[in-house]
N, C-alpha and C positions, 0 to 999 in steps of 0.2 A: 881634905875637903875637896869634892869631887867637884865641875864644872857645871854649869846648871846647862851651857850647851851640849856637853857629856851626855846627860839624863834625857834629855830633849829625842837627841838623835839614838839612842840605845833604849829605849823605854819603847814597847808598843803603846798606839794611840789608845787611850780611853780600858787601859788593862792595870791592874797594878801586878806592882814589880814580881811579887810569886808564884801568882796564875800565868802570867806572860812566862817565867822560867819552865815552871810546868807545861806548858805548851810547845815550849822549845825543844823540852826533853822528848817530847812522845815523835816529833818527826823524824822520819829516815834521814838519815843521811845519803851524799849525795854514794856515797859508796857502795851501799846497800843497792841504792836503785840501779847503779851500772850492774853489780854483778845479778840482777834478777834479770838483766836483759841478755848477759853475757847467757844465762844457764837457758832462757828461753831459743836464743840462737842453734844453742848445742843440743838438745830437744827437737828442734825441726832438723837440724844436720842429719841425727839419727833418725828422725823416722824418714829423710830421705833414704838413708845408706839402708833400711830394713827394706822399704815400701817399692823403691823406685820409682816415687810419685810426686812431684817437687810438691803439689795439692795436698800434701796430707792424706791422702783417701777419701777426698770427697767426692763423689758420686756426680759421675760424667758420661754422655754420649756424645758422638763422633759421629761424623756422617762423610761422604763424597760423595760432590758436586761434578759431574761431566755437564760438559758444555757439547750440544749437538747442535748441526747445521738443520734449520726448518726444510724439510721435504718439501718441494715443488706439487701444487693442489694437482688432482686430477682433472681430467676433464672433466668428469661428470658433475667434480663439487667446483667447478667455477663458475663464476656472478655470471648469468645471461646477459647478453649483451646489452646497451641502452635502444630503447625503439630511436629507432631515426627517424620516426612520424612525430609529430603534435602528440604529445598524452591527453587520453581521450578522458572523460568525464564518468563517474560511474555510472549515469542515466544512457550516457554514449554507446558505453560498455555494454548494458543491460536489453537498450533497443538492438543492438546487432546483433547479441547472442537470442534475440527473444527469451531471453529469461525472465521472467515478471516479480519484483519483489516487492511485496506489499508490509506495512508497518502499519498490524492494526491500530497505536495508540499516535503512529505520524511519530514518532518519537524518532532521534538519529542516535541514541546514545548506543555503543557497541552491547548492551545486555539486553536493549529491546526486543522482544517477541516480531517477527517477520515468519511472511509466508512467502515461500517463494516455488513458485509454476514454472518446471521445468517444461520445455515445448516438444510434444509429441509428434515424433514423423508421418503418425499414422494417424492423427489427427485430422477431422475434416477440414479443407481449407475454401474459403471461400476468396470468390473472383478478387481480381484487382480493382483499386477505387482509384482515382476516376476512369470510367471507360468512356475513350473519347470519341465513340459509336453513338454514347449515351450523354454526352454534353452538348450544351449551348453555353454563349455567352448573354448574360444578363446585365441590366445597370446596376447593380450590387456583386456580380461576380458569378463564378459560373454557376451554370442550373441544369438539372437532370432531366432528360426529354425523351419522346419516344423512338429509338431507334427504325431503319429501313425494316421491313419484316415485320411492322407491329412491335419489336425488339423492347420487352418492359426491363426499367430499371428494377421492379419487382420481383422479376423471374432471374438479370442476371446478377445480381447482390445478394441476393436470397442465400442462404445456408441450405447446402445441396440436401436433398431429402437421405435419409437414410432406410436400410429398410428392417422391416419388423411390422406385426400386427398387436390387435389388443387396446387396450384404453391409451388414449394419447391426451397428454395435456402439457397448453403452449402455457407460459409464461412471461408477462414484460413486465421490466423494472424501470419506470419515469424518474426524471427530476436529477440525471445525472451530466456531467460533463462542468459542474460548477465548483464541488469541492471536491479537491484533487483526491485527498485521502480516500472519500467515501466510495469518486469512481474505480480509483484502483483497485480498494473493498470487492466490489462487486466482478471489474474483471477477474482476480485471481482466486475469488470467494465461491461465484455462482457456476454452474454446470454450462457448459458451453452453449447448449441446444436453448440457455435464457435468455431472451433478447433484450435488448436496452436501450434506452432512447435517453436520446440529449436534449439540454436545454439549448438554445440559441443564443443564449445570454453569457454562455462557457467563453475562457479563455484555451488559445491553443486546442480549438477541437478537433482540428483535421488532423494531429496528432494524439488524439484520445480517441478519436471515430475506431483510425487506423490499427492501434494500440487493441481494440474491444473488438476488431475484425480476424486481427491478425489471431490471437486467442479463442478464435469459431465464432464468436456473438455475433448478431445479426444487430444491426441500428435501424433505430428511426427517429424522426424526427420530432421533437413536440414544437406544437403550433400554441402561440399563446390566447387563448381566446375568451371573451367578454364572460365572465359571471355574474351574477343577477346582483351584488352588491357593489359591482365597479361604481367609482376608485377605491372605496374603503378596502377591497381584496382589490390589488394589482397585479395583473400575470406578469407588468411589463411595459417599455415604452413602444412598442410594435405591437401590443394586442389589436387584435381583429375585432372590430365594435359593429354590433349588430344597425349602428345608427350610421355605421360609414356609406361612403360610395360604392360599386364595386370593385373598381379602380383602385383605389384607396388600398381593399383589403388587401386586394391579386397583388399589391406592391411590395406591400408588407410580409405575406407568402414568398415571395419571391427573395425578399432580402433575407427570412428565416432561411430559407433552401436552399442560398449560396453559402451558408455558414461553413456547411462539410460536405466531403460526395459520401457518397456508398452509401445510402439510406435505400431502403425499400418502400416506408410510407411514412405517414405521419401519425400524430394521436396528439388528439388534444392536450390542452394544458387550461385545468379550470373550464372556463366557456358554456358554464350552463346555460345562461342567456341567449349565448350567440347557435348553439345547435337545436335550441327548441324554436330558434326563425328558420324556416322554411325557405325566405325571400332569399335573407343577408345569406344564409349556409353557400346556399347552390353553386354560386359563382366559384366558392372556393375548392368546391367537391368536384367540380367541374371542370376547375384546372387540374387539380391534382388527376383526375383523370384520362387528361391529354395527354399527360405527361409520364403516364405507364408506372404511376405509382398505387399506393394503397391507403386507406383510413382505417384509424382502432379507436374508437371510441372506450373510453376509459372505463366509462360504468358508473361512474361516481352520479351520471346528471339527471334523475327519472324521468325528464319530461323528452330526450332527444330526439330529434327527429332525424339524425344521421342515418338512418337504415331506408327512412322513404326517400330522400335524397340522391342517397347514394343510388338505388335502383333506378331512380330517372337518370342518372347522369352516367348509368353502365360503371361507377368505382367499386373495386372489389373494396367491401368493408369489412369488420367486424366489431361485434361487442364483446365487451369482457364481462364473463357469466360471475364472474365473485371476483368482489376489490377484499382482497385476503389482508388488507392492515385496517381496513377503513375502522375498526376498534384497535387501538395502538398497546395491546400488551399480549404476553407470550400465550398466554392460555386460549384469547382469543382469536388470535392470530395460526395458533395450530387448529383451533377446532374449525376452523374456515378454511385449512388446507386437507383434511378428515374430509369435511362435504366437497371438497372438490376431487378427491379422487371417487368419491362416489358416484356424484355425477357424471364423471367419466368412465364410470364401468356403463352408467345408463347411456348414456348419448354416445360414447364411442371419441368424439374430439369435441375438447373445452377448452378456454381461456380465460386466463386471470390475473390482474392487473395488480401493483402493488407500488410502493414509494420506494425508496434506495436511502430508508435510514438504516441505521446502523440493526436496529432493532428487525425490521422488516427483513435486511440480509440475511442476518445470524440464525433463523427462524426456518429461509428459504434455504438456506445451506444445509442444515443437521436434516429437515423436512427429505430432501434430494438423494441421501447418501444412498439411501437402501431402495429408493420408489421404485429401480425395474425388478430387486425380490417380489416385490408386491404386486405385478403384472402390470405395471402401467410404465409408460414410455415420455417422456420430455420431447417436445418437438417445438421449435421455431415459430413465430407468430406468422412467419409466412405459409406456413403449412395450412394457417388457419382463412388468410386472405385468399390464397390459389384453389382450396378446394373448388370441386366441381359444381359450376351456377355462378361463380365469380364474387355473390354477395352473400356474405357468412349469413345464419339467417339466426336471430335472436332465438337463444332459448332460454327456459328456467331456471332461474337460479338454485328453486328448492329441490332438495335432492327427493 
């Protein structure tokens, strides 16, 4: 009679007693499994002693690694030295190279579209500003006057003639020196021989004047003057009101005038009102006269009387024979530069006035490329104030 702790300890759990024996019998012993490992040893011995590869012949590459000493750079690939100046600015950079870079969309991002005007040696260059032959001091700052000799700030700010015959036509572009984008637009956009005129209401203009000189452009000045629906249209808090003193205006002239030097003359801004009075004009046409400058009347005002003025008070004047935007899209904007070279084979020298939108630029750029194929010449709005008689004398618009 067997022990029930016997059966306990010698009985698999949850098996009975025949299928547990059956189980017992099918496993190796532990004898078996030594010698399957003893004959696996003697297997790998031999194909050591065949192969000479303790690996078996499993498939190997081998490489050699030399360590070399880093060669000494040359001169030519070593880092240039650090400047021992201040680092400059890239506008720093740009103004003393004269390189002009413009970003039509103002954009800084590195894939933005830029133009950039490299500076020609052989470019005209126009006098230095201020010429202090040609300053006074004023109670707003300095102001441009007539030099010993008669000596016009007209004649020497002026962009030096060039020469060539054939139809000539001046071009000015108003309303600039206020957004930065647009003025640059126009410096590195438009033909040098285009003139441009600032507002007085600009920030930093004696570095935009400078900037539009240094690039051939000839400046002037715009004067903000009374239009027939003042204050509803505002030129500004210095416009010239045909209801002031004369005092008054000449002040406000005068504080426009110190804004920048290097101007040759002025042109209105708006001022319908104030150039069809006769009284209010004079005084002003009349300093600007003293003071060896010039007027351009924009064109825009039908009623002006700038040209009988002008002739009493000896100012070289001019009118602009076609306001080429005064219809603001492209179709109409070229077909009004079409009658203006026409009228320039008629009359021989014309002028034409224009805004400094973006639209008006793009128009007067592609307009430009080819104009001396086509026998006609670009010249400076001083070309048009200097001619001989001193006061440009109104002509037809229609061709």
């Amino acid at each position: 009679m067997s022990d029930a702790a016997d059966d306990i300890l010698t009985k698999p759990l949850g098996v009975a007693d025949k299928a547990a024996r059956r189980r017992l019998a099918l496993r190796p012993s532990a004898g078996v499994a030594a010698g399957a490992a003893a004959l696996a040893l003697v297997l790998l011995a031999g194909g050591i002693a065949l192969t000479g590869d303790p690996r078996g012949g499993e498939p190997r590459a081998s490489a050699t690694i030399e360590i070399r000493e880093t060669p000494a750079p040359r001169v030519a690939d070593a880092a240039p030295p650090a400047p021992k100046g201040p680092v400059q600015s890239a506008g720093e950079v740009e103004q003393a190279s004269g390189v002009s870079v413009y970003r039509p969309d103002g954009s800084t991002a590195p894939d933005a579209p830029v133009i950039i005007r490299v500076p020609n040696t052989t470019q005209v260059k126009l006098a230095p500003a201020p010429d202090p032959r040609l300053t006074e001091r004023g109670r707003h700052g300095p102001l441009p006057r007539l030099g010993e000799g008669r000596l016009r700030p007209l004649d020497v700010y002026a962009r030096p003639d060039e020469p060539g015959t054939g139809p000539r036509i001046a071009v000015l572009v108003s309303g600039l020196g206020i957004g930065e984008n647009a003025t640059l637009g126009a410096i590195a956009r438009l033909p040098a021989a285009v003139s441009l005129a600032l507002s007085p209401y600009g920030s930093d203009l004696e570095k935009t004047a400078a900037r539009a000189r240094e690039a051939g452009h000839e400046v002037l000045l715009q004067l903000p003057m009374e239009p027939f629906d003042y204050p509803d249209s505002d030129p500004g808090p210095q416009t010239l009101l045909a209801s002031s003193r004369p005092g008054e205006n000449l002040d406000r002239t005068a504080w426009a005038m110190s804004r920048f030097p290097g101007f040759v003359g002025a042109v209105n801004f708006m001022g319908a009102k104030l150039m069809s009075d006769p009284t209010a004009l004079e005084p002003v046409l009349k300093d600007l006269a003293a003071r060896g400058l010039g007027f351009v009347d924009d064109g825009a005002a039908s009623a002006s009387q700038v040209a009988g003025v002008a002739a009493k008070t000896k100012l070289p004047t001019a009118r602009a024979d076609i306001v080429v935007d005064a219809v603001a899209r492209p179709d109409a904007i070229d077909a009004e530069l079409a009658r203006l070279e026409t009228l320039a084979r008629r009359n021989g020298l014309v002028l034409a006035s224009a805004s400094a939108s973006p639209l008006s630029i793009d128009r007067l750029s592609r307009w430009s490329r080819d104009l001396e194929a086509r026998g006609i010449r670009l010249v400076p709005v001083s070309a048009v104030l200097r001619r001989p008689g001193g006061v440009a004398k109104l002509s037809s618009a229609a061709p």
